[in-house]
Backbone as CSV, one residue per row, in Angstrom:
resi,resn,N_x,N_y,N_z,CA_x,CA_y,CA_z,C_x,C_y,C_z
1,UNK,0.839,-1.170,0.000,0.000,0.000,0.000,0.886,1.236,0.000
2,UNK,0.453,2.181,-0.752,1.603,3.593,-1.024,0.617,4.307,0.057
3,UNK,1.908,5.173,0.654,1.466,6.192,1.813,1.518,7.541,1.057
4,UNK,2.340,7.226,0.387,2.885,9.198,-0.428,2.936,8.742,-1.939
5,UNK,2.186,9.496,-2.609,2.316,9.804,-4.283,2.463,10.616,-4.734
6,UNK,3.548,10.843,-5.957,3.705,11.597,-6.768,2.941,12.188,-8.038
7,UNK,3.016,12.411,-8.337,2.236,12.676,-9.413,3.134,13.883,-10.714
8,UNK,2.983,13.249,-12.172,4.153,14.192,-12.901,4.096,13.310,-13.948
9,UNK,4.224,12.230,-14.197,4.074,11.452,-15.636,2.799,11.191,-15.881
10,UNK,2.189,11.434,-17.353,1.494,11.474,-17.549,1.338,10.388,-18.431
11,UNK,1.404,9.007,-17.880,1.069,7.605,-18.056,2.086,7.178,-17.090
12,UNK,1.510,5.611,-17.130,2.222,4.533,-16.673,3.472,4.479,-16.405
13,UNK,4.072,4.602,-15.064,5.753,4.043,-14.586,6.220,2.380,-15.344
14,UNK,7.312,2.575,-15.466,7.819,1.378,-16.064,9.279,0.721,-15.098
15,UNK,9.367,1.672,-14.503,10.530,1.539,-13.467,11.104,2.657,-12.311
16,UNK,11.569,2.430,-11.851,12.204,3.173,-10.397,13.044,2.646,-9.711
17,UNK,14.105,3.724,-9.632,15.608,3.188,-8.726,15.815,4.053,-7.603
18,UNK,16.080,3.881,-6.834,16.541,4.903,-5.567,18.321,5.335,-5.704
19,UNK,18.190,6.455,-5.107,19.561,6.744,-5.737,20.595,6.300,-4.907
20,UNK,21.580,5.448,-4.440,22.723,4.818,-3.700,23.571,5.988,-2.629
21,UNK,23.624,7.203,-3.525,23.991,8.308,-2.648,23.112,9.578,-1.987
22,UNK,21.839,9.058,-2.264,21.392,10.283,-1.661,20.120,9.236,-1.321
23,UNK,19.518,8.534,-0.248,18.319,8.080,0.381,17.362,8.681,-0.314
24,UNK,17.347,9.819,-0.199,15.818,10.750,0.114,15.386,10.872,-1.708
25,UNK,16.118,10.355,-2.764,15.802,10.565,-3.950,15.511,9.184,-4.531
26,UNK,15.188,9.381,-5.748,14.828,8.231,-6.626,14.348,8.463,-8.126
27,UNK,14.504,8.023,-9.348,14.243,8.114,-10.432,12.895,7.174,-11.122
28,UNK,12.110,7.715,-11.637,11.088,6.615,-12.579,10.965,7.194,-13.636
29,UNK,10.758,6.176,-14.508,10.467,6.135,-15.910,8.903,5.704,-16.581
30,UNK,8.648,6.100,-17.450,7.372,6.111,-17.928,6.860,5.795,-18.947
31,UNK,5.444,5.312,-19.563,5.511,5.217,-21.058,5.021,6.707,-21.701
32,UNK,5.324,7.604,-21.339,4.855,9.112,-21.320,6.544,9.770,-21.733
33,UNK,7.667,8.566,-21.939,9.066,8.712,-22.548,10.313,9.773,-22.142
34,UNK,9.702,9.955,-20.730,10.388,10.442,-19.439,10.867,9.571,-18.413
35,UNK,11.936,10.429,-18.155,12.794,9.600,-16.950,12.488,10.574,-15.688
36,UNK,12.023,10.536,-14.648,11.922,12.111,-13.951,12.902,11.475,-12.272
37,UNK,13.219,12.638,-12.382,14.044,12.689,-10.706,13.140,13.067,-9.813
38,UNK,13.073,12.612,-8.627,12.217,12.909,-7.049,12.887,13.056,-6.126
39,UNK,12.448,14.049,-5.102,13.169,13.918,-3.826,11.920,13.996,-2.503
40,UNK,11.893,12.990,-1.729,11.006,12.435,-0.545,10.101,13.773,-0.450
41,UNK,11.092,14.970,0.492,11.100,15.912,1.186,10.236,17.042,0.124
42,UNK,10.135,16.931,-1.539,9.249,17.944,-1.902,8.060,16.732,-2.816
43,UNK,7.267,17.133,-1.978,5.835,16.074,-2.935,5.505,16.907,-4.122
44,UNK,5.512,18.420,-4.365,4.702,18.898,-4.934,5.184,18.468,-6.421
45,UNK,6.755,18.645,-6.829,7.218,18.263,-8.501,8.239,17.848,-8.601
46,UNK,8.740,17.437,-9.512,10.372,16.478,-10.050,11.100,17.710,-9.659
47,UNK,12.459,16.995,-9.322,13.409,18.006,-9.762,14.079,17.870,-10.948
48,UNK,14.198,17.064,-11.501,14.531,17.163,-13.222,13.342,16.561,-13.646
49,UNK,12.715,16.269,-15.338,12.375,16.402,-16.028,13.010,15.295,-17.269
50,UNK,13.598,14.575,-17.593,14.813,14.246,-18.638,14.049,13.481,-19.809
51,UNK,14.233,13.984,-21.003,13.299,13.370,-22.327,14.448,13.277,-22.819
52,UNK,14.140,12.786,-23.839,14.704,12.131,-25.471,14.861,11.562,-25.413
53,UNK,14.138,10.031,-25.358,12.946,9.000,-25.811,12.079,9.428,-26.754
54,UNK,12.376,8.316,-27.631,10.288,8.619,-28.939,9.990,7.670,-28.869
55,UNK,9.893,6.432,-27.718,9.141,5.762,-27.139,9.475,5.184,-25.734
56,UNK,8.506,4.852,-24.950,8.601,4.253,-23.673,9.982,4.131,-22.532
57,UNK,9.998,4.596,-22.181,11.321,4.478,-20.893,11.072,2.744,-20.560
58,UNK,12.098,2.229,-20.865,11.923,0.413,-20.341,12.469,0.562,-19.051
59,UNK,13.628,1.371,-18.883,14.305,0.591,-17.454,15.048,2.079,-16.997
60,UNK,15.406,2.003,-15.831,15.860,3.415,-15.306,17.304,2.216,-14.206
61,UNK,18.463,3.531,-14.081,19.425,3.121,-13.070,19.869,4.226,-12.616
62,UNK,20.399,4.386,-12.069,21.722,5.391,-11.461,23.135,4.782,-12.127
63,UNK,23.831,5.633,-12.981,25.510,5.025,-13.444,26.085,4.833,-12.193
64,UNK,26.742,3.632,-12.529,28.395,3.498,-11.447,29.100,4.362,-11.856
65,UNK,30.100,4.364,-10.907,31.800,5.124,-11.495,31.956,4.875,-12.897
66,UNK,31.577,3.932,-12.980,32.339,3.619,-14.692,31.148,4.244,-15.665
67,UNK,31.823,5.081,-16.572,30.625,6.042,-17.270,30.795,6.024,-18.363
68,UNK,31.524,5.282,-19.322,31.626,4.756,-20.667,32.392,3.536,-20.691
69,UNK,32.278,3.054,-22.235,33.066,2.203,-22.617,33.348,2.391,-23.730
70,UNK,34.851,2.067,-24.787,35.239,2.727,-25.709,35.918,1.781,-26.444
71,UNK,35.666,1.186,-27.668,35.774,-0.056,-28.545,37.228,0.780,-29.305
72,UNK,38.287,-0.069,-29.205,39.307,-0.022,-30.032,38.676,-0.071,-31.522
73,UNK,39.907,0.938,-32.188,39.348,0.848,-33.954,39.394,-0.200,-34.320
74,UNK,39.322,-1.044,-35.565,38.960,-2.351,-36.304,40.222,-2.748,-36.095
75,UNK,41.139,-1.806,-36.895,42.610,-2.637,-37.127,43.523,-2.698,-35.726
76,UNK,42.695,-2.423,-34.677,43.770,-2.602,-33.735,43.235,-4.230,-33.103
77,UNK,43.999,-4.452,-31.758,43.485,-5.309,-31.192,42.077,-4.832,-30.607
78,UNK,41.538,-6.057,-30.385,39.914,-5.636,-29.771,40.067,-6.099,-28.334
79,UNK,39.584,-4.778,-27.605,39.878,-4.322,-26.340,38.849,-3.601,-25.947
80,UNK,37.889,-3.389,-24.616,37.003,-2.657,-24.409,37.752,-2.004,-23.310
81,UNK,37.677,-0.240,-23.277,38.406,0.053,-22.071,37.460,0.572,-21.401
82,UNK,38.023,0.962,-20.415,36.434,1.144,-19.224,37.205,2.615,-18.847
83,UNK,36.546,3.398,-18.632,36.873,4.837,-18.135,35.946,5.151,-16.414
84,UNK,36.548,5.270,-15.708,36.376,5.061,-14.128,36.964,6.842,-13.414
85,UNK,35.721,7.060,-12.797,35.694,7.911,-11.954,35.110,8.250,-11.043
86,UNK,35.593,7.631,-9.998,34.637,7.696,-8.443,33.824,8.605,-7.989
87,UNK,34.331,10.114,-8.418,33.291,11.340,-8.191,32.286,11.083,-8.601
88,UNK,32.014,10.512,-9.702,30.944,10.398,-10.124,29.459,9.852,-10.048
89,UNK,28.945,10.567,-9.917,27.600,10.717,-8.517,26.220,10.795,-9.498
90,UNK,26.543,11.702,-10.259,25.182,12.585,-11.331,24.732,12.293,-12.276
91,UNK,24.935,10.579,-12.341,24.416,9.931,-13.731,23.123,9.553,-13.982
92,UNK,22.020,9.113,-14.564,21.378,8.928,-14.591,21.010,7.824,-16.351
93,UNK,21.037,6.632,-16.137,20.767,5.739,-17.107,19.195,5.490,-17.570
94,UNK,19.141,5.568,-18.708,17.701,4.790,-19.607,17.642,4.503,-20.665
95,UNK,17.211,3.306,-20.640,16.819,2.525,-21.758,15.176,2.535,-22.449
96,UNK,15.073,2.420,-23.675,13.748,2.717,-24.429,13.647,1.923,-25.239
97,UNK,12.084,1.592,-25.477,11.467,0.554,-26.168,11.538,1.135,-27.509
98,UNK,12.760,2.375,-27.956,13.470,3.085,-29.105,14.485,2.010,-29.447
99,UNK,14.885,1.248,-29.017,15.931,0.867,-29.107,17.590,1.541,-28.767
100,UNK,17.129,3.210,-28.008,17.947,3.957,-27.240,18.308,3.543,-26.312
101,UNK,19.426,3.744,-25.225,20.226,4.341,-24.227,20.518,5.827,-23.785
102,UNK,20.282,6.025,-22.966,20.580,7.380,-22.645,21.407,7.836,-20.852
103,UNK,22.391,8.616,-21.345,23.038,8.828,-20.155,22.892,10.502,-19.708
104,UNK,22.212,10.320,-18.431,21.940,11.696,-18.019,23.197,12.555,-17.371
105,UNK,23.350,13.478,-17.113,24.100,14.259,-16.022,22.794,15.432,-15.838
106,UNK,23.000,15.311,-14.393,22.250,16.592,-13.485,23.153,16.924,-12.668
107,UNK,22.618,18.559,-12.388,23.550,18.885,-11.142,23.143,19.097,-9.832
108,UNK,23.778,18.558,-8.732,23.396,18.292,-7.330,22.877,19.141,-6.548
């Protein structure tokens, strides 16, 4: 049973993550092709907003440290390198029934 609702997408949630560094927040996604940010403490609206989706938000995360990956050219050896940075706090991941990915940055 929900005690507190939001209200801000205008259809159906498809997912929701809580954010690892901050308790009081959390992200959902929608078939309305928004990802929106929340925080406990204000019921009244998102604090972000995040589109570009042209269809359905499938899945929502928070990024780890690791915030890309970067495919060696053809003629070299094939190698995936991972690029790692612990500061890194302000990501925001989604996937779409676009066949997109999308990597957010917001600021804190």
């Amino acid at each position: 049973m929900a005690s507190i609702g939001y209200r801000g997408h205008t259809a159906w949630l498809t997912s929701c993550a809580w954010a690892p560094h901050r308790p009081e927040q959390f992200i959902t996604g929608s078939v309305d092709r928004t990802v929106r940010l929340w925080d406990q403490r204000n019921l009244q609206v998102s604090l972000y907003d995040l589109i570009g989706h042209s269809d359905m938000v499938t899945a929502v995360d928070w990024a780890s440290p690791v915030i890309a990956l970067a495919r060696a050219q053809p003629h070299q050896a094939d190698h995936d390198i991972e690029v790692s940075t612990p500061q890194v706090k302000h990501y925001i991941l989604s996937a779409s029934a676009d066949g997109s990915a999308k990597i957010y940055h917001y600021q804190a």
